[in-house]
KEKEVO-844057 format. One line per field, with one value per residue: residue in three letters; x, y, z of N, C-alpha, C in turn. Coordinates in steps of 0.02 Angstrom, whole numbers. Last residue first. Layout:
KEKEVO-844057
resn	[ALA/...]
n_x	[X/...]
n_y	[Y/...]
n_z	[Z/...]
ca_x	[X/...]
ca_y	[Y/...]
ca_z	[Z/...]
c_x	[X/...]
c_y	[Y/...]
c_z	[Z/...]
***
This chain:
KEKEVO-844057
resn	[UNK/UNK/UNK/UNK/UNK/UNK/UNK/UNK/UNK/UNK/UNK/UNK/UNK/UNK/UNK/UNK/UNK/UNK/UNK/UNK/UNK/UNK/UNK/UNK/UNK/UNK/UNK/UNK/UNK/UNK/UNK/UNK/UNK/UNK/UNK/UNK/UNK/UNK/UNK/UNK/UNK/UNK/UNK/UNK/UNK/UNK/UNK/UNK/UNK/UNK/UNK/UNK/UNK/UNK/UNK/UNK/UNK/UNK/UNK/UNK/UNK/UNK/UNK/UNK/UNK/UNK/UNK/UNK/UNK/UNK/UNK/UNK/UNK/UNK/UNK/UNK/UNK/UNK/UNK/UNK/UNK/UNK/UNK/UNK/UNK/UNK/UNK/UNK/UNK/UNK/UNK/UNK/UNK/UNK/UNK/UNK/UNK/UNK/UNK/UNK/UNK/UNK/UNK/UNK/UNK/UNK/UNK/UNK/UNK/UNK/UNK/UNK/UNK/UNK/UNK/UNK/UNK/UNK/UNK/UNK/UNK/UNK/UNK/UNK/UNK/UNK/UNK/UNK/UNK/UNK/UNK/UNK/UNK/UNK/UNK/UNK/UNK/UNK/UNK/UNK/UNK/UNK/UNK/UNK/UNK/UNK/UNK/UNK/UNK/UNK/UNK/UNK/UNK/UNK/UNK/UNK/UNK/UNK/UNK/UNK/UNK/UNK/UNK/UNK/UNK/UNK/UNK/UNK/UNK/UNK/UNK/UNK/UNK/UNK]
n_x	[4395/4286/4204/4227/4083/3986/3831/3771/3699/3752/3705/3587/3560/3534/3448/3390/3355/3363/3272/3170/3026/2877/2746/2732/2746/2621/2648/2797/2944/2966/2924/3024/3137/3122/3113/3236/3283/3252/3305/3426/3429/3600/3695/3680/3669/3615/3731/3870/3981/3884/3919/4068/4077/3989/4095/4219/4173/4043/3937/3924/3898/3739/3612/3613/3657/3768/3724/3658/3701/3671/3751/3782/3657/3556/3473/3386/3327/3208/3088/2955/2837/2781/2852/2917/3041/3129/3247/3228/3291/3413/3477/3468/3538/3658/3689/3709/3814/3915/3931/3958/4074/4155/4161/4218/4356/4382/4381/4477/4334/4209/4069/3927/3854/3891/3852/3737/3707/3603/3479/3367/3194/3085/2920/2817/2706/2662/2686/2825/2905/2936/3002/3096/3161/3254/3375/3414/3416/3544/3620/3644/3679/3819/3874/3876/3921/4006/4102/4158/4241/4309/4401/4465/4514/4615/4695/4684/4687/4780/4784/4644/4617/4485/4382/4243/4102/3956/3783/3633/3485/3380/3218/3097/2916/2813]
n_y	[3197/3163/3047/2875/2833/2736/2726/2785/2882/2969/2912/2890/2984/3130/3220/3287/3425/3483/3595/3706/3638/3579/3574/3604/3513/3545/3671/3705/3689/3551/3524/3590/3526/3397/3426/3464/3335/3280/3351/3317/3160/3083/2948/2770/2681/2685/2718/2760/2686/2747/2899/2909/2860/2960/3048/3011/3017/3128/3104/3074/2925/2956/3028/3185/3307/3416/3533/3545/3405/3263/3264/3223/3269/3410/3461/3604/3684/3775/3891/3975/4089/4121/4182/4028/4026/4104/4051/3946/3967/4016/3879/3814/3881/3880/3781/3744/3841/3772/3673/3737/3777/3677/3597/3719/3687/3556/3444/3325/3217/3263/3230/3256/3367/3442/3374/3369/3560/3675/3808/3835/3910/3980/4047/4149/4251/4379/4485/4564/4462/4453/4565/4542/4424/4478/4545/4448/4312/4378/4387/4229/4184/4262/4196/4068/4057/4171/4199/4054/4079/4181/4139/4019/4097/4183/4087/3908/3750/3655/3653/3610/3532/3565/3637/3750/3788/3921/3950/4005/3963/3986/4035/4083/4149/4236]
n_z	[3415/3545/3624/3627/3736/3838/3965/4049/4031/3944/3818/3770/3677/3743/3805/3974/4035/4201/4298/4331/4323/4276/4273/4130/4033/3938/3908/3817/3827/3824/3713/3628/3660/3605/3481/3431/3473/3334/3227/3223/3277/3362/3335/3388/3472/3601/3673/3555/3442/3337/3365/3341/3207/3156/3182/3098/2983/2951/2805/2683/2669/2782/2853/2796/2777/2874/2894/3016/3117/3219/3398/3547/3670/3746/3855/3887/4055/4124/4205/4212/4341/4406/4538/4593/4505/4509/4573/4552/4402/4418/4472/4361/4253/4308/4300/4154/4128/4185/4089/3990/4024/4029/3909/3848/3890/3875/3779/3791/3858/3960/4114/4121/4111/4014/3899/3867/3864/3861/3806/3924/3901/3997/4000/4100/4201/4225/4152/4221/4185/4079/4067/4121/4076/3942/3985/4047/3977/3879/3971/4006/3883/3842/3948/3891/3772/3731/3819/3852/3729/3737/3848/3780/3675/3760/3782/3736/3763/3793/3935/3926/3774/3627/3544/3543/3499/3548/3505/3544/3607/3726/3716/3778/3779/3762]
ca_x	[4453/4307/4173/4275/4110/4027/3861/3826/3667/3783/3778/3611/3550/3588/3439/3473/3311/3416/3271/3269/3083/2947/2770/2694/2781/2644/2589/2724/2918/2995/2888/2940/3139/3133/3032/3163/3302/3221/3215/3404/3437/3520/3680/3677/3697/3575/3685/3813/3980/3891/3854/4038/4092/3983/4031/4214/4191/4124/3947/3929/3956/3776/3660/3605/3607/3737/3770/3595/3697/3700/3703/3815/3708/3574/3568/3375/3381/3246/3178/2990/2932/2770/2842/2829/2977/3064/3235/3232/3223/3353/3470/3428/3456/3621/3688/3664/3717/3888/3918/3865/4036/4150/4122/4162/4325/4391/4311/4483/4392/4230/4141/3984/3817/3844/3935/3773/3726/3681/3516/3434/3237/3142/2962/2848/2723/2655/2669/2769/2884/2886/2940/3062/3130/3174/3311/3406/3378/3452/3598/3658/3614/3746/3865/3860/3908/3943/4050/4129/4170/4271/4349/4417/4458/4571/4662/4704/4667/4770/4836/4662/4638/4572/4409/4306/4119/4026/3856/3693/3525/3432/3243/3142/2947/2823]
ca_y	[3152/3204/3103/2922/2851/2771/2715/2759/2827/2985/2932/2847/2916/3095/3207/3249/3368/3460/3514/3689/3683/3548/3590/3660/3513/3457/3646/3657/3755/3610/3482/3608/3594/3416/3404/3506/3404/3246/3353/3390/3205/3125/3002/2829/2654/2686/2655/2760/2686/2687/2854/2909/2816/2895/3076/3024/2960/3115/3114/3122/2934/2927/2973/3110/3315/3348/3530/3539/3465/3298/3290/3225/3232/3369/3452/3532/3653/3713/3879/3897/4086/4097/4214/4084/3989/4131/4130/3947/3922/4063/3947/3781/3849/3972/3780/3704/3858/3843/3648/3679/3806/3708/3580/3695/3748/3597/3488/3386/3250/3246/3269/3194/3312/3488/3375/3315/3475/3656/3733/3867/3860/4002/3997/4132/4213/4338/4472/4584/4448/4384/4569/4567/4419/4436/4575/4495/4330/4365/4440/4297/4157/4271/4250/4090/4026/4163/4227/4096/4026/4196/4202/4035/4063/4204/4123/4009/3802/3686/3672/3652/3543/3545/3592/3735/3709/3887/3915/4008/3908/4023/3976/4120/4077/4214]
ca_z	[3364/3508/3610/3633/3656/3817/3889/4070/4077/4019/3846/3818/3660/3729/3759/3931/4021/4155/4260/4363/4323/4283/4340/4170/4047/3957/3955/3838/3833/3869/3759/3617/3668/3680/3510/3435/3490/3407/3267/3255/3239/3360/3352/3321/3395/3555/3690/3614/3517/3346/3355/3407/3276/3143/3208/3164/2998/2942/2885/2697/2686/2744/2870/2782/2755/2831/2829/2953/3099/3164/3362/3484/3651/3668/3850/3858/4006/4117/4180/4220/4275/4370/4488/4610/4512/4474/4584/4606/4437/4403/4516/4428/4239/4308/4373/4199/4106/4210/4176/3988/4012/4098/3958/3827/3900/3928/3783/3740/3834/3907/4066/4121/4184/4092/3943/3901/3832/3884/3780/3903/3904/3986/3996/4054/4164/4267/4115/4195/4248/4088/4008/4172/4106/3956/3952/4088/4009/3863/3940/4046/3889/3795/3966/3966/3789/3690/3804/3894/3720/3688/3854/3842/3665/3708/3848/3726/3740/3715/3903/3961/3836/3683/3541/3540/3531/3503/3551/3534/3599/3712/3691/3787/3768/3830]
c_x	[4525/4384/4210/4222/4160/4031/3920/3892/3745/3734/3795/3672/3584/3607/3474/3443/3371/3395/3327/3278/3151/2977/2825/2722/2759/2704/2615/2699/2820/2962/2915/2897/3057/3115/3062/3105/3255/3249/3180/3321/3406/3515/3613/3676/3706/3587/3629/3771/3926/3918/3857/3977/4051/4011/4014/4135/4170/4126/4034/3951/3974/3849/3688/3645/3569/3692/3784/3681/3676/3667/3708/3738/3736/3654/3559/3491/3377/3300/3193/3043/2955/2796/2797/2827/2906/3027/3162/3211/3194/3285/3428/3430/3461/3552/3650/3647/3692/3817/3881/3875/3958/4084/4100/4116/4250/4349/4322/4426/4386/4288/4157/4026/3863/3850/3917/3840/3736/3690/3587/3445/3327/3197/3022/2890/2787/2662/2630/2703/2818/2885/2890/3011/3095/3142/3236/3376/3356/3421/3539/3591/3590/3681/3805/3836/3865/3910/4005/4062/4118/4229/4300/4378/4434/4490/4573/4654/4688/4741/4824/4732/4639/4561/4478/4340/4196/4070/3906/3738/3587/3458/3318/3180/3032/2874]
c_y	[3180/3147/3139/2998/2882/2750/2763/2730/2772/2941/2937/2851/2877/3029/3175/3224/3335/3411/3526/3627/3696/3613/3540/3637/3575/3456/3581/3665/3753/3679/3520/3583/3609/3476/3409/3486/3446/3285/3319/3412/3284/3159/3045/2909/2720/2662/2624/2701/2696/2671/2782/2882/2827/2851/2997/3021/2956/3057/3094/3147/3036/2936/2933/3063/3238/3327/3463/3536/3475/3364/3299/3235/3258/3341/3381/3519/3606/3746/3827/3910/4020/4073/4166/4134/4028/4098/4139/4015/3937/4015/3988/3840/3849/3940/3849/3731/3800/3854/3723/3665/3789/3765/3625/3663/3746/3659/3532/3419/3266/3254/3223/3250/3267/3409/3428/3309/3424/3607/3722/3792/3879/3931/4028/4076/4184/4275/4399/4534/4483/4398/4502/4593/4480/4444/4541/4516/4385/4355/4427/4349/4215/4243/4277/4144/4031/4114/4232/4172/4025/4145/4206/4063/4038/4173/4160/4033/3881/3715/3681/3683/3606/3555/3574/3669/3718/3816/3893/3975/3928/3949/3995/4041/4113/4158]
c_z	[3428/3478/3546/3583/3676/3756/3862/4011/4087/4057/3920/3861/3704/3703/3718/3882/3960/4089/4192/4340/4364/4289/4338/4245/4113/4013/3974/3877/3837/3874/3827/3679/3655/3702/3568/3480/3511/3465/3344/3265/3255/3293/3348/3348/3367/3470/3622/3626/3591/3423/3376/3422/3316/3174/3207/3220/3088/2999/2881/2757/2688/2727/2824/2834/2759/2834/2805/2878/3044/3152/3281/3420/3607/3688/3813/3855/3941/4049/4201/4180/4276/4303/4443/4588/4528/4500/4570/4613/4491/4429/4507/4465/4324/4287/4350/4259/4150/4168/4196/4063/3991/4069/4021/3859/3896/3939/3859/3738/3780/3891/4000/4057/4167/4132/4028/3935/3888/3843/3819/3853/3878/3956/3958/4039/4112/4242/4178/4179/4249/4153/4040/4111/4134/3999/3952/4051/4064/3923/3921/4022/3951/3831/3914/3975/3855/3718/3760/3859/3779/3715/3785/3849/3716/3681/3817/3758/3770/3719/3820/3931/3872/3746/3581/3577/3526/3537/3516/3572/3550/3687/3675/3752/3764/3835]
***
């Protein structure tokens, strides 16, 4: 009864750097994959009079970024397809939120140490918080989303960002 769409690719530039090509590609793994899954899901959870639907966007859904053109426009579009299906299911018994993870380390480093690339380690240091997330404190968004604890939240953006879009800045990308 749990739907947890979290494929995604992050291409990197401008509007003018980026290719028509990787537009359409990050469009479709990005948007259009979360699309599809929930056209097959839901009518198993509608059946069913029930279900949870979480999309992963990011922080860039709710404060832009540079060199993240494509990328951002595309956590802006899962944000708005979270609040619309909401709307659609709610009295179905259907909850659709979002979790939208900040800067995040990834499982290839293994440490906060000089393993991390320099870069990531700024941006950390720049948030409110000093540091970037780790991929458990993620998890527990995404578990507390799909919860009972959570039973009359939906169409909710839940930001997981160590402070970023409270107002705290980082230059985001190299």
């Amino acid at each position: 009864d749990i739907l947890f769409n979290n494929a995604g690719i992050v291409p990197f530039g401008t509007v003018l750097e980026t290719s028509v090509e990787s537009w359409q590609d990050v469009f479709a793994t990005n948007v259009h994959g979360i699309f599809y899954m929930c056209r097959a899901a839901l009518p198993h959870m509608l059946g069913r009079g029930r279900g949870v639907i979480i999309n992963n966007a990011s922080d860039v859904a709710v404060v832009g970024a540079q060199r993240s053109a494509a990328y951002s426009a595309t956590k802006g579009a899962v944000a708005q397809l979270t609040r619309s299906m909401a709307l659609d299911h709610a009295r179905q018994g259907i909850r659709i939120n979002a979790v939208c993870p900040g800067e995040t380390y990834v499982p290839r480093w293994n440490s906060r140490s000089d393993d991390m690339p320099d870069y990531l380690r700024q941006i950390g240091e720049g948030l409110p918080m000093g540091r970037v997330a780790d991929p458990e404190e993620i998890a527990r968004a995404v578990l507390f989303l799909a919860s009972d604890d959570s039973s009359f939240m939906t169409g909710q953006l839940l930001v997981v960002d160590g402070g970023h879009t409270a107002g705290g800045t980082s230059e985001r990308f190299p």
